[in-house]
KEBADO-199093 format. One record per residue (C-alpha): residue number from 1; residue in one letter; x, y, z. Coordinates in steps of 0.1 Angstrom, whole numbers, plus 5000, padded with zeros to 4 digits. Layout:
BEGIN
@nunu NUM	lolo A	X X	Y Y	Z Z;
...
***
This chain:
BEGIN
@nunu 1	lolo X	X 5955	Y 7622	Z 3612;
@nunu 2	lolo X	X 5970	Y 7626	Z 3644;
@nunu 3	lolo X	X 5969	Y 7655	Z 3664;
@nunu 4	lolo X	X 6004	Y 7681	Z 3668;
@nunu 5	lolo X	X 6003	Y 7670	Z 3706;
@nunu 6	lolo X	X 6004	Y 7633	Z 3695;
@nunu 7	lolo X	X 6032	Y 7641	Z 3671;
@nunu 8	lolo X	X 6053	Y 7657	Z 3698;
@nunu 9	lolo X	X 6042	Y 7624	Z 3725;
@nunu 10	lolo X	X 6033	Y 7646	Z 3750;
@nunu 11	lolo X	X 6003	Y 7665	Z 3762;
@nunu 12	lolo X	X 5998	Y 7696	Z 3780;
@nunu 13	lolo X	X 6013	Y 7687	Z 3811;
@nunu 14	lolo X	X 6039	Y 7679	Z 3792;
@nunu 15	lolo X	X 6050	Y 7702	Z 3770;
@nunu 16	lolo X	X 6049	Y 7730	Z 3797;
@nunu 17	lolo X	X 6064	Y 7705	Z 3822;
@nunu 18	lolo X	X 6096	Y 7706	Z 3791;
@nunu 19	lolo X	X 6094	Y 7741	Z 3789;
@nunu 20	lolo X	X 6098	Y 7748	Z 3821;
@nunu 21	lolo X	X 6129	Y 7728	Z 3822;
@nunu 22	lolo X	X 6146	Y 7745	Z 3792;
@nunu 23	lolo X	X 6136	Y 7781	Z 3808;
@nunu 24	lolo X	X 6153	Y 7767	Z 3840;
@nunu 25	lolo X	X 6184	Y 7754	Z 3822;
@nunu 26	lolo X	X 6185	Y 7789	Z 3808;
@nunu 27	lolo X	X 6183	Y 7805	Z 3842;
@nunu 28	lolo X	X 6208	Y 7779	Z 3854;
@nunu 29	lolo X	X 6230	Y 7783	Z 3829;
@nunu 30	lolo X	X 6232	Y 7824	Z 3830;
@nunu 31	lolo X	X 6236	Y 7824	Z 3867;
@nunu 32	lolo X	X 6263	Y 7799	Z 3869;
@nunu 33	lolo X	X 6287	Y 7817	Z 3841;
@nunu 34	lolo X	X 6278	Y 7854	Z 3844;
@nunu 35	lolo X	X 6275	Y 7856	Z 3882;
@nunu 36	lolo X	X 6290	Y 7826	Z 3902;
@nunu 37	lolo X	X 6320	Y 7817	Z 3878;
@nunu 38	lolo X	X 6326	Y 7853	Z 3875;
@nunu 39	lolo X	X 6329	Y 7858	Z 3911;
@nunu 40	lolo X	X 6340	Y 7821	Z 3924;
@nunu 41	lolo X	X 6381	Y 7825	Z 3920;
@nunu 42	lolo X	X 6371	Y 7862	Z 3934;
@nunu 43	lolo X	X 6352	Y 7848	Z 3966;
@nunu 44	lolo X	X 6377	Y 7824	Z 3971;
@nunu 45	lolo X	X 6405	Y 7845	Z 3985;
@nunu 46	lolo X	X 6383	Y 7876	Z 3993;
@nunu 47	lolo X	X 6372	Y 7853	Z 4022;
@nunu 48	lolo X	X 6408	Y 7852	Z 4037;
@nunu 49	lolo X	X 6408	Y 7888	Z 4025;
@nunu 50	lolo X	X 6380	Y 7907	Z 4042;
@nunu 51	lolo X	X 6390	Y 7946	Z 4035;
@nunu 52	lolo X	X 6365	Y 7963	Z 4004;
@nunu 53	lolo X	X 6387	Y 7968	Z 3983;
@nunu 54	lolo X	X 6416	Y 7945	Z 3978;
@nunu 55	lolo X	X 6408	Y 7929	Z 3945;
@nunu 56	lolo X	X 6411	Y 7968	Z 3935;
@nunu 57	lolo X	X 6447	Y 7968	Z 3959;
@nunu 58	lolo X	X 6458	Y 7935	Z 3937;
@nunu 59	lolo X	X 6449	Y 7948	Z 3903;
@nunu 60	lolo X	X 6465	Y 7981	Z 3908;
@nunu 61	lolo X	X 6501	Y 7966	Z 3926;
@nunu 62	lolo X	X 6505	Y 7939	Z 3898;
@nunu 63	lolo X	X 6492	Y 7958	Z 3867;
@nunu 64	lolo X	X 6520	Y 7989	Z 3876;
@nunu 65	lolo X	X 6547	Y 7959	Z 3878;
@nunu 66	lolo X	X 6539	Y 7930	Z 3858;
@nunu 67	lolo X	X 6533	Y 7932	Z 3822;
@nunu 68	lolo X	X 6525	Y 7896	Z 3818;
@nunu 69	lolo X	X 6493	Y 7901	Z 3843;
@nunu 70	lolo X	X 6479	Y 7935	Z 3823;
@nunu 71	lolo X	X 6471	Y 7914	Z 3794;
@nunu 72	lolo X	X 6448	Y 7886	Z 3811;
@nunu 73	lolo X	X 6410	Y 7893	Z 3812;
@nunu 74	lolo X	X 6393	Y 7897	Z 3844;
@nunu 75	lolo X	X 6387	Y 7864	Z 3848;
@nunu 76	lolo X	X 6422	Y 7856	Z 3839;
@nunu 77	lolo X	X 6430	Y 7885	Z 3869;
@nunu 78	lolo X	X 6407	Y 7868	Z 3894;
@nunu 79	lolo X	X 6426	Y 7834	Z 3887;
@nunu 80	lolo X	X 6456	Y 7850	Z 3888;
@nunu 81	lolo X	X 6453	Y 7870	Z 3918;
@nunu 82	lolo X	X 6437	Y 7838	Z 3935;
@nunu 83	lolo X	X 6466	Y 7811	Z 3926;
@nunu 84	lolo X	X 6496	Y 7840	Z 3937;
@nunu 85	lolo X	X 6476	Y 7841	Z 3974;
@nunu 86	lolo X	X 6474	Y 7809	Z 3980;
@nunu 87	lolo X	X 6519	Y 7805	Z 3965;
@nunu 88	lolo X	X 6522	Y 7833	Z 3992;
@nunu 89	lolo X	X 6503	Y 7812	Z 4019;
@nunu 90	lolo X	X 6528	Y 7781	Z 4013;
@nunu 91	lolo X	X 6561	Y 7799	Z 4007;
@nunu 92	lolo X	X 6582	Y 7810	Z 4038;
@nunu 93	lolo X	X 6595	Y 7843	Z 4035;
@nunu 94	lolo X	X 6631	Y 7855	Z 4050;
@nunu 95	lolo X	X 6653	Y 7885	Z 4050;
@nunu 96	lolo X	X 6688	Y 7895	Z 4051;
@nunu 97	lolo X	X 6707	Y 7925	Z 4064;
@nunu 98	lolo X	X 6681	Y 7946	Z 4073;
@nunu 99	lolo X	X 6657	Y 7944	Z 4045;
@nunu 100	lolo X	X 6624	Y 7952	Z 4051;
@nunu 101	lolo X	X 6598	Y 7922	Z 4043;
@nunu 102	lolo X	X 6566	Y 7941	Z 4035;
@nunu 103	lolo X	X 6537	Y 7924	Z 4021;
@nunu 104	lolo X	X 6541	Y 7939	Z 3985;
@nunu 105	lolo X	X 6578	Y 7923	Z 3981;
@nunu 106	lolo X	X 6557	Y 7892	Z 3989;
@nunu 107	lolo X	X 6532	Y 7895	Z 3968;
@nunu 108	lolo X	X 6552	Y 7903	Z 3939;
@nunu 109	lolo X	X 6578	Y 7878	Z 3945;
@nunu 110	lolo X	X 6549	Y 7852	Z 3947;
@nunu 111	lolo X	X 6534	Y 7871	Z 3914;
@nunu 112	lolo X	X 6566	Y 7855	Z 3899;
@nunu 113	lolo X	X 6563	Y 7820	Z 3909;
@nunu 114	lolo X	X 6522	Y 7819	Z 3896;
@nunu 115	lolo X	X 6536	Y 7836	Z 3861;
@nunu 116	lolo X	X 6558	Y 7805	Z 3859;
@nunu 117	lolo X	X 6531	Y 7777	Z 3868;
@nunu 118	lolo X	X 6500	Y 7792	Z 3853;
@nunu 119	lolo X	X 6498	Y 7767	Z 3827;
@nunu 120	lolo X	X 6500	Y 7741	Z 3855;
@nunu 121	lolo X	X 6472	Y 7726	Z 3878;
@nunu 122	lolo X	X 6484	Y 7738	Z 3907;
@nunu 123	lolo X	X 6506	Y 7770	Z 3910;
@nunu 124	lolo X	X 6529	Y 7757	Z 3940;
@nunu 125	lolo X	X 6562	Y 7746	Z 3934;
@nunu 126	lolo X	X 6564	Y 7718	Z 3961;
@nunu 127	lolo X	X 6602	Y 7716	Z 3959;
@nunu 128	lolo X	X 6604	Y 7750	Z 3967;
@nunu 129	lolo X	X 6613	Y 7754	Z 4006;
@nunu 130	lolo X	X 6618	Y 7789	Z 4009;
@nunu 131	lolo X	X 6625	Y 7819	Z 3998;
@nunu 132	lolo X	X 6652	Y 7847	Z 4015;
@nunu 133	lolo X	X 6655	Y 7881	Z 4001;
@nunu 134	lolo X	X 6685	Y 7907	Z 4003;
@nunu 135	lolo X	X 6684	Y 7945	Z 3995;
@nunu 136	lolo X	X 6707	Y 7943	Z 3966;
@nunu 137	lolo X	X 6740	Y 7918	Z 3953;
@nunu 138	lolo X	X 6748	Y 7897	Z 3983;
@nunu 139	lolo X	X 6783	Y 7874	Z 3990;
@nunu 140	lolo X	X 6777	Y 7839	Z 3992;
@nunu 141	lolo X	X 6807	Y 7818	Z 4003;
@nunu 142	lolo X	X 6796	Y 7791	Z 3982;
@nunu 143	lolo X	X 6808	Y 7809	Z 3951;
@nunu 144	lolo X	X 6834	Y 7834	Z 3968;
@nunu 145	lolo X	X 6821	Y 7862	Z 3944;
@nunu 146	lolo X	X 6790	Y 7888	Z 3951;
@nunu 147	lolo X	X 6759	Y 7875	Z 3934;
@nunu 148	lolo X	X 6722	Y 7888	Z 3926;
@nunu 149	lolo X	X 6707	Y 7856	Z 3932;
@nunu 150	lolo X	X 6713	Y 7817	Z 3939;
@nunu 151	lolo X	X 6688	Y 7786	Z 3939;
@nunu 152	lolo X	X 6699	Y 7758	Z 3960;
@nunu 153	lolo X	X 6692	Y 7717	Z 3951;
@nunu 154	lolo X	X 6680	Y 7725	Z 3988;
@nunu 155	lolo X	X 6648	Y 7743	Z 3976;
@nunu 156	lolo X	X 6661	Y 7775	Z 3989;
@nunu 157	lolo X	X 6663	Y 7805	Z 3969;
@nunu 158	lolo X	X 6682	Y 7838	Z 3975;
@nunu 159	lolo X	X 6675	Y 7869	Z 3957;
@nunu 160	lolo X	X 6683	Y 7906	Z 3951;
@nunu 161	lolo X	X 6655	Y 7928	Z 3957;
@nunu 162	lolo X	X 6666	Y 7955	Z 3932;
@nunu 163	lolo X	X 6676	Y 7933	Z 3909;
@nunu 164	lolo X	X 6644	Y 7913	Z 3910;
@nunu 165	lolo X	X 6624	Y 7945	Z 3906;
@nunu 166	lolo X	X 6650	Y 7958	Z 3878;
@nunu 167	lolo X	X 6641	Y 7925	Z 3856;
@nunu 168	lolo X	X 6602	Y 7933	Z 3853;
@nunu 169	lolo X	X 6610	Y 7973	Z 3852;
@nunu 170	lolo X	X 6628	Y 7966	Z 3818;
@nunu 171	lolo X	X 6606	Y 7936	Z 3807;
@nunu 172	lolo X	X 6618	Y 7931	Z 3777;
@nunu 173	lolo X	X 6658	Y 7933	Z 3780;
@nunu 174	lolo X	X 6657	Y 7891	Z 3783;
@nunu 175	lolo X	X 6671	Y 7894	Z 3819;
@nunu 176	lolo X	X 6644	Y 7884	Z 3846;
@nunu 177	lolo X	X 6661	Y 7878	Z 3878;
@nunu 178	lolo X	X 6629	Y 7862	Z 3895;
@nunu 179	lolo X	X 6618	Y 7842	Z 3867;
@nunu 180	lolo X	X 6657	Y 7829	Z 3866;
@nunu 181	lolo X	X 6662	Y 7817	Z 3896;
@nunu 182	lolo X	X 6627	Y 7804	Z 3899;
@nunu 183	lolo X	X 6630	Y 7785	Z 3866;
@nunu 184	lolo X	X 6660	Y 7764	Z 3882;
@nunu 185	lolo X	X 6636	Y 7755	Z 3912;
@nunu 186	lolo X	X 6611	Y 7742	Z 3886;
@nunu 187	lolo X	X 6640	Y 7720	Z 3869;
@nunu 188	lolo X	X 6649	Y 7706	Z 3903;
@nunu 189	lolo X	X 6610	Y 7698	Z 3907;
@nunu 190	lolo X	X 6608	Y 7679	Z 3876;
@nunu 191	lolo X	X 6630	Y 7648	Z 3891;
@nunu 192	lolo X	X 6604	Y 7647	Z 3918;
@nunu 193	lolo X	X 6583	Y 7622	Z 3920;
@nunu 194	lolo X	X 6560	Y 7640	Z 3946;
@nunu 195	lolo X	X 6555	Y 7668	Z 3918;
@nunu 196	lolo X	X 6516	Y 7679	Z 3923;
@nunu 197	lolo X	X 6516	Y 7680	Z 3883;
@nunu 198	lolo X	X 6531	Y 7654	Z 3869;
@nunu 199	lolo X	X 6530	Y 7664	Z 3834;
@nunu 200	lolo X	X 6567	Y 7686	Z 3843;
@nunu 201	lolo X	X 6585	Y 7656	Z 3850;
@nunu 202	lolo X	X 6573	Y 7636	Z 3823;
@nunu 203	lolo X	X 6583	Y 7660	Z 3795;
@nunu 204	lolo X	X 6609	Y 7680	Z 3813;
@nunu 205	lolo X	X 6640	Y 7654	Z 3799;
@nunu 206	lolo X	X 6617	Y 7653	Z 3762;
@nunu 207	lolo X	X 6624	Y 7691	Z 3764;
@nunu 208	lolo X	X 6661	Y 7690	Z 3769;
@nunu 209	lolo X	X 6670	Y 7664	Z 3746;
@nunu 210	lolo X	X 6647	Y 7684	Z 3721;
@nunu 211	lolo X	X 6669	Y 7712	Z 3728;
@nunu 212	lolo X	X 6704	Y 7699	Z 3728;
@nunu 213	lolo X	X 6716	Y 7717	Z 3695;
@nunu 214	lolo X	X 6708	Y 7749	Z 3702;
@nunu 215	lolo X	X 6726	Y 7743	Z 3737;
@nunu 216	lolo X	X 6757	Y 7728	Z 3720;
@nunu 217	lolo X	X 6758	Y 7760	Z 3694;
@nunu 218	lolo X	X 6759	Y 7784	Z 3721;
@nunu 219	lolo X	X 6786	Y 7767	Z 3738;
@nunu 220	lolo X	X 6806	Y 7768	Z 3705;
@nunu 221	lolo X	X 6795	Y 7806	Z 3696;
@nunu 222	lolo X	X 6774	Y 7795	Z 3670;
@nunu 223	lolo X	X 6743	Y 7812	Z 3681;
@nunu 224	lolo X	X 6736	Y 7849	Z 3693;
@nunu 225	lolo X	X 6700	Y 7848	Z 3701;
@nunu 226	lolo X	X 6710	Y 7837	Z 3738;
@nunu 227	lolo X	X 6735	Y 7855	Z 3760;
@nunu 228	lolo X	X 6768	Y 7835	Z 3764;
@nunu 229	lolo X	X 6756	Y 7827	Z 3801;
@nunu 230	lolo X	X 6731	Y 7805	Z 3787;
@nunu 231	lolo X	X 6758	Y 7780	Z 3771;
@nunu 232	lolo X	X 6772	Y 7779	Z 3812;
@nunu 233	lolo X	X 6752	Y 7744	Z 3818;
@nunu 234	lolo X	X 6720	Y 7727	Z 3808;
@nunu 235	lolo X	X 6706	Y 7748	Z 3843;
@nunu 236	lolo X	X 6713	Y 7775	Z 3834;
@nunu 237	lolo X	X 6704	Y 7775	Z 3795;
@nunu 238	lolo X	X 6665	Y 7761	Z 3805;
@nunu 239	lolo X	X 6667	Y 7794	Z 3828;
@nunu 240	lolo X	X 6679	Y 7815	Z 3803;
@nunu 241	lolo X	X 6652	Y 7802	Z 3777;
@nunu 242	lolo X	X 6621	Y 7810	Z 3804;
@nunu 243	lolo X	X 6633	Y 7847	Z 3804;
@nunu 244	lolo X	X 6631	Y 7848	Z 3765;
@nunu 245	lolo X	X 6599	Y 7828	Z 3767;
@nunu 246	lolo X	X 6583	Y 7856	Z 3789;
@nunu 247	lolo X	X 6601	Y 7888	Z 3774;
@nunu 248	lolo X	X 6603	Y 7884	Z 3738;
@nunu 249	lolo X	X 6582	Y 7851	Z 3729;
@nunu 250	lolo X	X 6582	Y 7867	Z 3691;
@nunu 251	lolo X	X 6612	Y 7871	Z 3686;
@nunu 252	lolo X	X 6618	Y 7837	Z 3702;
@nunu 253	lolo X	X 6596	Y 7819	Z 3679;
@nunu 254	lolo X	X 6606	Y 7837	Z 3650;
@nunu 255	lolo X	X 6645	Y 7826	Z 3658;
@nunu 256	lolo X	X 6640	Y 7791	Z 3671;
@nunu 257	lolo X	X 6604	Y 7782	Z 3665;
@nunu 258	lolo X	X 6606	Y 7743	Z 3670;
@nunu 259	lolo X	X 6625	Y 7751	Z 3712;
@nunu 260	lolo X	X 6594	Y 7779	Z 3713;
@nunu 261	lolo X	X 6565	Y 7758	Z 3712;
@nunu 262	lolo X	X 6584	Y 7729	Z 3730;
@nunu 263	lolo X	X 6587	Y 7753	Z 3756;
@nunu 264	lolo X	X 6548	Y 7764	Z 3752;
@nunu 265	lolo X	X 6544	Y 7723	Z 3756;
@nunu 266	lolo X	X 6566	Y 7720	Z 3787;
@nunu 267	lolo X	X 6547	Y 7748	Z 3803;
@nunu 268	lolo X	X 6516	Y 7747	Z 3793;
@nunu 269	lolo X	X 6511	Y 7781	Z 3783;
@nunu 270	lolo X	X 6521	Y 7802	Z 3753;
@nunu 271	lolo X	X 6528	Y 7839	Z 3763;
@nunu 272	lolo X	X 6518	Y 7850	Z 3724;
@nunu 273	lolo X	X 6481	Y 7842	Z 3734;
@nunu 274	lolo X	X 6469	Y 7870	Z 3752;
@nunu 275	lolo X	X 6437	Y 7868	Z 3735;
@nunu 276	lolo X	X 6426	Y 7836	Z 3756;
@nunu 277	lolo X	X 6448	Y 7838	Z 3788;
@nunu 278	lolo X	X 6483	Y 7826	Z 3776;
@nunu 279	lolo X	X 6464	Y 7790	Z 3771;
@nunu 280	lolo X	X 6479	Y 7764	Z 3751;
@nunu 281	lolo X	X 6461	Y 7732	Z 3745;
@nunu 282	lolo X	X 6461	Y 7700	Z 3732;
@nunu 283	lolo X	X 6443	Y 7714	Z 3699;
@nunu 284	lolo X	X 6469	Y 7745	Z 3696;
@nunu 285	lolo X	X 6496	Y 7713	Z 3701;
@nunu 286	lolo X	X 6478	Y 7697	Z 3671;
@nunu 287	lolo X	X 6481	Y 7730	Z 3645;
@nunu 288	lolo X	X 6518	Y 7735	Z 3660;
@nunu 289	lolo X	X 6528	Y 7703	Z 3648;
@nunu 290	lolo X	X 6519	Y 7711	Z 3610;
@nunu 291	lolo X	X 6551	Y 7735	Z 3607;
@nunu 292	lolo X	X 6577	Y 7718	Z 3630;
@nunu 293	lolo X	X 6603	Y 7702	Z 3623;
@nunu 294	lolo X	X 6610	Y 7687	Z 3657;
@nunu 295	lolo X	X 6568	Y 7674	Z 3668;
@nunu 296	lolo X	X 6554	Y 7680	Z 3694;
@nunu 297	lolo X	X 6542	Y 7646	Z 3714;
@nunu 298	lolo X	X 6504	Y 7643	Z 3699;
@nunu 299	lolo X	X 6482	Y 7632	Z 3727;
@nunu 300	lolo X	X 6469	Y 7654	Z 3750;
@nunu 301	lolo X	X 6493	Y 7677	Z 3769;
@nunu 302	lolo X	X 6471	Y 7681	Z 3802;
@nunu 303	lolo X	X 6471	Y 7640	Z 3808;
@nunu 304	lolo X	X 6496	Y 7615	Z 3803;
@nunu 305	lolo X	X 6495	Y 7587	Z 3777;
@nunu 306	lolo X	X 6481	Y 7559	Z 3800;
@nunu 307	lolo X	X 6455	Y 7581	Z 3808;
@nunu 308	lolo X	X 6444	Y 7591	Z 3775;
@nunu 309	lolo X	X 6447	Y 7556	Z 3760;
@nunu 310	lolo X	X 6426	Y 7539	Z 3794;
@nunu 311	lolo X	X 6404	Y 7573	Z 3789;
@nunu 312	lolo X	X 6396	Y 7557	Z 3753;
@nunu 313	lolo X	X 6390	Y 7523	Z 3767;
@nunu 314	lolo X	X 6368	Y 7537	Z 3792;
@nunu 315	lolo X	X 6343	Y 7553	Z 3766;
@nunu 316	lolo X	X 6342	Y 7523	Z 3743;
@nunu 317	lolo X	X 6331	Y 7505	Z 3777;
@nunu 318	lolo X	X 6308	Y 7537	Z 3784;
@nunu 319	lolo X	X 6289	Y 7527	Z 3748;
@nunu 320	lolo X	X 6286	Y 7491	Z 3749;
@nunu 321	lolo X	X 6271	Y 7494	Z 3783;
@nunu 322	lolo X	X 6246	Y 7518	Z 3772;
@nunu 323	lolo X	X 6234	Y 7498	Z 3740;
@nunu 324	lolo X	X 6218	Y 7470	Z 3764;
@nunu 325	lolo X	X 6207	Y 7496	Z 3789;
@nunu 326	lolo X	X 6192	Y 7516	Z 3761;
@nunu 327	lolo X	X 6168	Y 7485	Z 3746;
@nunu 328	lolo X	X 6161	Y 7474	Z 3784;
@nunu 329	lolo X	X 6152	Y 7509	Z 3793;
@nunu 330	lolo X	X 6127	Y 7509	Z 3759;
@nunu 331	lolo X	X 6107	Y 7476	Z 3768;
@nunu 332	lolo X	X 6101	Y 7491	Z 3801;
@nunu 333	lolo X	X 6084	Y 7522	Z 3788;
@nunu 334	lolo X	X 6070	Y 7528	Z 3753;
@nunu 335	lolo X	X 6092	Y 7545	Z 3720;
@nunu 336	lolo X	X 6073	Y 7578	Z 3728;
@nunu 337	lolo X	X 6083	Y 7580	Z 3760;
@nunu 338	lolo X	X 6122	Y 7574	Z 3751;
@nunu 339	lolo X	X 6121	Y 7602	Z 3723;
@nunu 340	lolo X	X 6106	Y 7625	Z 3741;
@nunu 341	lolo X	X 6133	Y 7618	Z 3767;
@nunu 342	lolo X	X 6163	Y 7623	Z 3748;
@nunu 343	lolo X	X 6147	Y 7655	Z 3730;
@nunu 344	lolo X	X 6148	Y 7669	Z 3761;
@nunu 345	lolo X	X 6185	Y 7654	Z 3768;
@nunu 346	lolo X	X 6194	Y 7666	Z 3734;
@nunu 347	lolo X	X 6180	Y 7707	Z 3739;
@nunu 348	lolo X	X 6195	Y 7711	Z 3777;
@nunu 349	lolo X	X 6229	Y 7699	Z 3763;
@nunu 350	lolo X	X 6228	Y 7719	Z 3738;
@nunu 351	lolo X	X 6221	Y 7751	Z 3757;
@nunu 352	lolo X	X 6247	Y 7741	Z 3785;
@nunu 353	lolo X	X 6276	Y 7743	Z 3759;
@nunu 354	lolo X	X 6256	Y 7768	Z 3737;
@nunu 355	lolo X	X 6263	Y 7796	Z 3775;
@nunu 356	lolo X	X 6294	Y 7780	Z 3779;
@nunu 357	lolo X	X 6305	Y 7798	Z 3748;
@nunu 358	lolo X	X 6287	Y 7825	Z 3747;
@nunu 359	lolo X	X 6307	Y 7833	Z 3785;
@nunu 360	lolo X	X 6341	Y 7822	Z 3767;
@nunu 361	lolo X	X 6337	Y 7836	Z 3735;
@nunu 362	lolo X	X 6358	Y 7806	Z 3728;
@nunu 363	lolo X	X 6352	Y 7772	Z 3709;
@nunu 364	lolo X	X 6381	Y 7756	Z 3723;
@nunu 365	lolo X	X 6357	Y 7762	Z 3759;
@nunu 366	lolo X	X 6333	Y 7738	Z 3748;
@nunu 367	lolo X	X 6355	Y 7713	Z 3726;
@nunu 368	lolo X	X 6389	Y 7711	Z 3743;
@nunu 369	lolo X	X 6393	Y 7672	Z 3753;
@nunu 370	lolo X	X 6395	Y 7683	Z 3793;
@nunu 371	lolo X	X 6361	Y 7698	Z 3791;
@nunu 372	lolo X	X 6345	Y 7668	Z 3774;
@nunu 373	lolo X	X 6363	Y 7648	Z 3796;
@nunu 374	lolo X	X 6346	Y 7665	Z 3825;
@nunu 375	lolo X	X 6311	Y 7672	Z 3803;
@nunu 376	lolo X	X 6308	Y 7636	Z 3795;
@nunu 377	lolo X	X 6317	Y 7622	Z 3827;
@nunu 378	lolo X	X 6298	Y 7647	Z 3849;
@nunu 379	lolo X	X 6276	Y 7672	Z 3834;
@nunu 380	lolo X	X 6259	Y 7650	Z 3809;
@nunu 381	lolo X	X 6249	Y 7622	Z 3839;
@nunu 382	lolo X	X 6234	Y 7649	Z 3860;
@nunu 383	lolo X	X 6211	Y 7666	Z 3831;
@nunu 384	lolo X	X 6206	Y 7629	Z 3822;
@nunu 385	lolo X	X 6190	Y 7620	Z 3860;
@nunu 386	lolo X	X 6174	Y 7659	Z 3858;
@nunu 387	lolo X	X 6154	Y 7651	Z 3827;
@nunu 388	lolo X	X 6147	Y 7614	Z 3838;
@nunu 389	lolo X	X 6130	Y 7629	Z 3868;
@nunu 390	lolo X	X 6113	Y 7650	Z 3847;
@nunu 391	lolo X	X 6101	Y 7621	Z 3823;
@nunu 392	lolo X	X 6086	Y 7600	Z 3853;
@nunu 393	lolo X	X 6069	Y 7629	Z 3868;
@nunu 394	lolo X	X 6054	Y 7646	Z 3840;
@nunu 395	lolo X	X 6054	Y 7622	Z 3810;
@nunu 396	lolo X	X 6049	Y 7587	Z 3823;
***
């Protein structure tokens, strides 16, 4: 009868050599999530930020003024906190008749912009040129009329001060001054082709046509959900649905639930879902579609089609590769050898995404198609050469 050693293919050596390895990938695994993803968005701008206590400084300024940011987690908060710096580093600030420009205006006014594009890849708006800020209602002689804010097809846009404080001091009243004008900006964006994320522009004319109706009734006063300003032009009605989206998402999906999740689509966010950081995912799209009318596109939101058709391709090519390698790899070495390697490939996997979501608390963390896009394509190689190093030194 053969021995338990002989049953396992290893010896001694061995079996301490693969213990050691799953105690490391432990240590590895606890260290990367608990301390250095904890901290990483954190370090990131503290660099550029060197005072003690600003994370304290951001928390406090945007949980007394933003309601969206009190509900994210503290990770959430650190990726927050991180995308609105680096908005503030690439947006030009002016004001006008005497206002002061203190750092808090631009914080907050930045806070606005990464609230809008948190769903995206990257929170900058690259259309947006600029950003000039009045005390209260200015006159602007394009309009001949006294106005609280204005976004130009020139990426410029003009704002009231109090009135952009007023819309997040009554947060739910479905007026939003910053989130208004801002939302026009991101409509001009989606015609660019430059766009950092192109996702926008694919979707942005699916949205409208999607949306129509609803536009049409309130132009004919066949809808109250809406303010009449919302029925002005198409502008203005995508603007007008970004404030609802933000201030009263219930009510917004209880009213018009199919233009509610199209707009969690075109944004990539769904403000209902505090529990997990506003996300919205390609598996959220999939449950969605089960009770709309109107569906919602069915590949994944966070690529386009190409990619996630060439992205199929590419992993039937993946496989047929690594059939041959697999029967060239096992006449070079014995059948022992190659089990006892993917054992070990099989248990570090498993306790990578096992820490993954313990840290998340989340199965969509560990099964969402962008993670095992980037698992398959990165993580799994380098455990792969890690326990092949392993094999030759300890096993072989």
């Amino acid at each position: 009868m053969c021995s338990f050693n002989q049953a396992l293919f290893v010896d001694d050596n061995s079996i301490i050599a693969e213990v050691i390895l799953y105690v490391s990938f432990w240590v590895w695994g606890f260290a990367r999530y608990h301390i250095l993803h904890h901290k990483r968005l954190f370090n990131l701008y503290h660099s550029n930020y060197n005072k003690p206590n600003q994370f304290n400084y951001f928390d406090t300024l945007l949980s007394s003024e933003m309601p969206y940011y009190t509900k994210l987690s503290i990770n959430g908060k650190y990726k927050f906190i991180h995308r609105m710096l680096e908005v503030k580093a690439q947006t030009e600030f002016r004001s006008r008749e005497n206002f002061e420009l203190t750092n808090e205006v631009e914080y907050l006014i930045s806070a606005c912009i990464t609230q809008l594009t948190f769903g995206f890849k990257s929170p900058i708006m690259p259309f947006l040129k600029g950003v000039v800020v009045f005390p209260g209602a200015f006159y602007s002689r394009m309009v001949e009329n006294y106005v609280k804010g204005l976004a130009m097809g020139t990426g410029i846009v003009y704002i009231s001060w109090e009135d952009f404080k007023e819309g997040y001091l009554y947060s739910t009243n479905t007026y939003n001054l910053g989130l208004h004008e801002f939302a026009h900006m991101l409509r001009f964006q989606s015609n660019e082709i430059d766009f950092k994320d192109p996702h926008l522009a694919a979707h942005f004319s699916y949205w409208e046509k999607n949306g129509e109706e609803v536009f049409q009734n309130i132009r004919h006063g066949y809808q109250n959900f809406f303010r009449e300003y919302a029925g002005t032009n198409r502008s203005e009605f995508f603007s007008v649905c970004v404030e609802n989206f933000f201030e009263v998402p219930e009510a917004f999906k209880q009213e018009m639930p199919d233009l509610y999740w199209h707009m969690c689509y075109l944004l990539k966010q769904n403000p209902l879902n505090d529990e997990h950081n506003y996300q919205f995912n390609y598996y959220d799209a999939i449950l969605v579609n089960e009770k709309l009318d109107i569906k919602l596109p069915t590949y994944d939101i966070y690529h386009s089609k190409l990619d996630m058709e060439w992205w199929g391709y590419s992993f039937v090519i993946l496989i047929l590769l690594f059939i041959p390698s697999l029967v060239i790899f096992s006449q070079i070495v014995n059948h022992q050898q190659v089990t006892v390697f993917f054992r070990m490939l099989l248990v570090t996997s498993t306790i990578s995404l096992f820490i993954r979501y313990h840290f998340y608390k989340s199965y969509s963390a560990i099964f969402n198609e962008i993670y095992l896009h980037h698992f398959v394509r990165r993580v799994l190689p380098l455990i792969s050469t890690i326990c092949f190093l392993y094999h030759m030194l300890f096993i072989l």
